[in-house]
N, C-alpha and C positions, 0 to 999 in steps of 0.2 A: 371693432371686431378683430380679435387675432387671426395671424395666419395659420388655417386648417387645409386637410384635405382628407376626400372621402373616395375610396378605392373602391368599384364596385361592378359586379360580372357587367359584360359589355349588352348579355341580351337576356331579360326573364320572360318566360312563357306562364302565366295562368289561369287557371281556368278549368272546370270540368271535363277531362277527355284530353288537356292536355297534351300528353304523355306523343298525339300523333306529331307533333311539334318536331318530332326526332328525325321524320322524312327533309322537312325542311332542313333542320341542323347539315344533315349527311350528307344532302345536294348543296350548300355551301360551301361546307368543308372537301368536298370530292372524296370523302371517307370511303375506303376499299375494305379498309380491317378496324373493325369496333370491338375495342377492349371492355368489358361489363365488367365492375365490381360491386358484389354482393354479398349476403350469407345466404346459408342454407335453410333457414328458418324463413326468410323473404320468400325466396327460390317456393319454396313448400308451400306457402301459400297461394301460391302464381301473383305474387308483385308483379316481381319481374318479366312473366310472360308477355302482356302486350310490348314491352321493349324489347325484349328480345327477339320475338317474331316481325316487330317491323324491321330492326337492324339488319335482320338474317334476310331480307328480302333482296337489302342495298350491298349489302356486304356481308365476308367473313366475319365473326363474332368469335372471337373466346371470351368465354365466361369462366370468372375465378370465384368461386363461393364459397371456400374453408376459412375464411375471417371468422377470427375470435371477436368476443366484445373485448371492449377497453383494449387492445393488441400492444402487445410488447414490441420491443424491436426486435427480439429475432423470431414474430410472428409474421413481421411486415418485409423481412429479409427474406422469409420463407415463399410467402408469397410474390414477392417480387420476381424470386427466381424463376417460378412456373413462366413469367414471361418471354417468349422466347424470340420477338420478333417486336421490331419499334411498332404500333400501334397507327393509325390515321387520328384517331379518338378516341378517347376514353371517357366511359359511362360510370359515373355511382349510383346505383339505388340500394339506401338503404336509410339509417340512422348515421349519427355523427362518423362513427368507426369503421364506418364501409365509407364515408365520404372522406374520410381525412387519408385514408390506403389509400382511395383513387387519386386524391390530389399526390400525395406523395410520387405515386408513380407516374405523374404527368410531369414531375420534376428531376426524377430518377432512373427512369428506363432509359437507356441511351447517352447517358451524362457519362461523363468521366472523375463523378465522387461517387461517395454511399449515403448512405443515411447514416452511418455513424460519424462520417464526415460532416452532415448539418447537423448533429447534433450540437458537436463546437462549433460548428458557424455556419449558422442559416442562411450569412447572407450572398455566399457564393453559387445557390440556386441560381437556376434558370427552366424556364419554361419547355419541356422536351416535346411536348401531345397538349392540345386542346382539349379541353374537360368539359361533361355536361353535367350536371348534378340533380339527381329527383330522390327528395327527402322521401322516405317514408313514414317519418314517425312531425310531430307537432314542435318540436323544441332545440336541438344544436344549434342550428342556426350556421353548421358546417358548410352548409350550401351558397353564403355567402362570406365566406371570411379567408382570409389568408393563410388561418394557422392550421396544424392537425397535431393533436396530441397523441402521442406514446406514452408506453407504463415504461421502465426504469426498474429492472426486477432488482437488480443489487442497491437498489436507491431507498426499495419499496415507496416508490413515489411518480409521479408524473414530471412530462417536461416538452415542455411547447418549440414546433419549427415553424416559423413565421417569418413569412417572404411574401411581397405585393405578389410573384406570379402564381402563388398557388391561387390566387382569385380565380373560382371558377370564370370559362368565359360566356357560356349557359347554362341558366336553371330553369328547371322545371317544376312547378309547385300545381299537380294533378291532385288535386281532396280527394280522389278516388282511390290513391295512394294512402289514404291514412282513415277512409269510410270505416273499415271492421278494427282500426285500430285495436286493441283491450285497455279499457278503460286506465286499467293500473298504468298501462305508457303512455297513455293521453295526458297522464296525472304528474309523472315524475320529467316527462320530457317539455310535458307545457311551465312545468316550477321552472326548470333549467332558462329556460326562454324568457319566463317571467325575469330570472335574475339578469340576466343576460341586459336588459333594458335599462333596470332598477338600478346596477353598477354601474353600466354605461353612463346613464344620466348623473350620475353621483360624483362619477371619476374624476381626479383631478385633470385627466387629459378630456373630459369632456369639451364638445365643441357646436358652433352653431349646428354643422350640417349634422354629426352624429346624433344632436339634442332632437333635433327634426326628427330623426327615424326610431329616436327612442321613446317621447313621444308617443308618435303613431302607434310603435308596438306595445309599448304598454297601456292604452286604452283598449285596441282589440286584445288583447291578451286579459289584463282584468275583467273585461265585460262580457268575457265569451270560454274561460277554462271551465268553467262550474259546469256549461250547458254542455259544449264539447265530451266531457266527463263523465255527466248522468243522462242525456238521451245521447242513446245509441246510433239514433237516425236522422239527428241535425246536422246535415252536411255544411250545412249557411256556416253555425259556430265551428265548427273541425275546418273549415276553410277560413276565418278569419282568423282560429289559430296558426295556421299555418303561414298566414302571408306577414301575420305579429309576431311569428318566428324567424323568417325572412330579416322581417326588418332590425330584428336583435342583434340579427347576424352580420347586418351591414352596420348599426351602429358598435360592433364592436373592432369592424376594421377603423372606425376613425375615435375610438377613445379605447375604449378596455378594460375589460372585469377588473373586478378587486379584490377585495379579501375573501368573498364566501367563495369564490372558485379558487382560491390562493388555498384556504383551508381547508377544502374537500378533497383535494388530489391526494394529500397522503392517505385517505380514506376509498379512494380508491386504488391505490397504489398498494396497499399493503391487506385493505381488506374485501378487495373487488364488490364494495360498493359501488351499485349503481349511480353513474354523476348526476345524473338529474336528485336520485334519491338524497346522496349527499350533501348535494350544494341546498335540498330542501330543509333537509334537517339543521343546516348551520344558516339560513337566510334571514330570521327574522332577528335572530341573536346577534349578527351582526351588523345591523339596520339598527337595531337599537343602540349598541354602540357609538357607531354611527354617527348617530341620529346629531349631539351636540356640534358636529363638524359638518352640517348638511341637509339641518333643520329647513332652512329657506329651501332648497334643493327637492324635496321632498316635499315641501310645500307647494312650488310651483308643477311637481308632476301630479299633484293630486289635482291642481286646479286644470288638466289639461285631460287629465281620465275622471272626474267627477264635479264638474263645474259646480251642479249647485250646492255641494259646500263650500262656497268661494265666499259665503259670512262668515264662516270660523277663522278661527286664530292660524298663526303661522305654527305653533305648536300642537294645535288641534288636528291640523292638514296632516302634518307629518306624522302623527298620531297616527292616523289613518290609515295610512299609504305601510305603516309598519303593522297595524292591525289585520287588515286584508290579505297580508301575505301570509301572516299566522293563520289564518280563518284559512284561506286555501287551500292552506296545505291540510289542516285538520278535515275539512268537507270533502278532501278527493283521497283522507283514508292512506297518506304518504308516513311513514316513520318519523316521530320525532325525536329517536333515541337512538344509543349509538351500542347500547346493551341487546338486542338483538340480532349483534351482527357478530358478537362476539368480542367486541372493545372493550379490556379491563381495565380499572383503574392506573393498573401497574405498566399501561400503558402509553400513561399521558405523555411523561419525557419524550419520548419518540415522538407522539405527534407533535408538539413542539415544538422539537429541534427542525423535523420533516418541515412542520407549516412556514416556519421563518423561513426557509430558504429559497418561498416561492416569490422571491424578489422582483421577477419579470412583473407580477400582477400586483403585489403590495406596493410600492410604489404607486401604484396608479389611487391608492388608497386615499381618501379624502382625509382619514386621520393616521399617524402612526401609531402603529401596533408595536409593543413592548413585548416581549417574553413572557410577563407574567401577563399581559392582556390576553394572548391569543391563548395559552393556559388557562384562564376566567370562562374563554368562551365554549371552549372546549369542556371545561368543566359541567358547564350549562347543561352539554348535550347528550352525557353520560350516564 
């Protein structure tokens, strides 16, 4: 076995109700001032209220909830600044992009860089606030991982800051958080988490411990988005999504997406598609590419999320495992086209030149992607 290693928050809290977990955290930390990050769409449905009114019990609370989706950097500039006092703690409830702002500024607030400073070099972060993390939605998998992504407006593209300390050092994974979900984010943030696994396990930097949690998350995730999806009132599946979105999120501190995240950022970079949406519309396309560099691979995840096809072929499994993500994504009703977003032909060059230069992630790519390959694939989805 090679030498690995696997980063991961110091303490998770699960379970129904949850969320009371936070009285604890506060008497640990001796927390005076609790920083909340959220949006205003959370906020509006009362997510965020039972955290907020426990917080407000122990401590001073500011709450910041004008987060954009997908937030650019000087969205995350902007909101930084409302900060006007170091913090005891800082809270995220939300999706990816309320969690990847709050880690940001548990590395930001009170430091002596910026964020455009880790832009070019992540790796002079340091840890300024303790973070808690409670996902709201089925899929980032923000709530365990080091990185948080920014849009890049003059890039029209994405671009990842990854430091062990942005590891949250609590999470919170409350299904009551994610109970009235709307099916359509059950749909596009569970594909996210699905890929999230399916690369993971793929990756060349894949590894024992991240194969472990990739794994795990892809048998709760394939065996539980359909139901999560079409009943409304199965908290059991919306809770096993969640904790198979957890686990996406830790197998990708210890290996790391590939191409279908590589080639969706300029998809949302230029055309503020949704990343779950995007990474669903490029997933199966690239899995089959794939597939020749990672047939065995796909083999042994089908034998570990669907045992008794363990008489078929090693080509058959792999079959499968590319099949079911296509079928998923068509039964939860996701886009498969890149023409209702507005993508013209006359726009392939750009995604292109965009998609190659998401080197951080291609790399980790089981096979190399040529110019005219990611062009082919692109093509596909047009």
């Amino acid at each position: 076995m090679k030498n690995c290693q696997l980063t991961i928050p110091s303490v998770v809290f699960a379970g129904q109700g949850s969320v009371e977990k936070l009285i604890t955290i506060i008497e640990r930390e001796a927390a005076k001032h609790v920083l909340i990050f959220t949006d205003k769409g959370i906020r509006g449905l009362g997510l965020s209220k039972p955290a907020e009114e426990i917080c407000g019990k122990y401590a001073d609370v500011t709450v910041i909830e004008d987060l954009t989706a997908e937030p650019a950097v000087a969205d995350i500039e902007r909101v930084l600044a409302e900060v006007n006092s170091q913090p005891d703690l800082i809270v995220g409830i939300g999706g990816g992009s309320v969690m990847d702002a709050a880690k940001l500024a548990s590395i930001i607030v009170g430091a002596d860089y910026t964020l455009r400073d880790l832009l070019k070099d992540s790796s002079i972060a340091h840890k300024q606030t303790k973070t808690v993390m409670m996902p709201t939605t089925c899929g980032t998998g923000s709530e365990a991982t080091c990185n948080a992504i920014v849009a890049i407006p003059e890039q029209e593209s994405k671009q990842g800051i990854v430091n062990d300390c942005m590891i949250p050092d609590y999470v919170i994974l409350d299904v009551n958080m994610i109970a009235k979900l709307p099916p359509k984010i059950i749909a596009a943030t569970g594909v996210d988490a699905l890929a999230h696994v399916v690369e993971c396990f793929t990756s060349k930097k894949a590894t024992k411990l991240s194969d472990t949690y990739a794994k795990e998350g892809a048998r709760k995730i394939f065996h539980n988005i359909r139901k999560a999806y079409a009943e409304a009132d199965n908290l059991e599946a919306k809770a096993e999504m969640m904790i198979g979105a957890f686990y996406g999120g830790v197998a990708i501190t210890g290996s790391g997406t590939t191409a279908v995240h590589a080639l969706s950022y300029p998809l949302g970079g230029k055309y503020h598609i949704a990343h779950g949406v995007s990474n669903a519309i490029l997933f199966a396309h690239v899995m089959e590419f794939n597939k020749d560099a990672c047939e065995d691979r796909l083999a042994e995840l089908c034998d570990a999320v669907y045992p008794e096809l363990s008489g078929k072929t090693v080509a058959e499994k792999a079959d499968c495992i590319i099949a079911e993500i296509a079928s998923i994504v068509s039964e939860t009703n996701i886009p498969t086209s890149l023409k209702e977003f507005g993508v013209k032909p006359e726009d392939l060059d750009f995604l292109v030149e965009a998609g190659s230069q998401q080197t951080r992630l291609l790399v980790n790519n089981c096979k190399e992607l040529s110019l005219d390959d990611i062009r082919c694939i692109y093509k596909k989805v047009m």
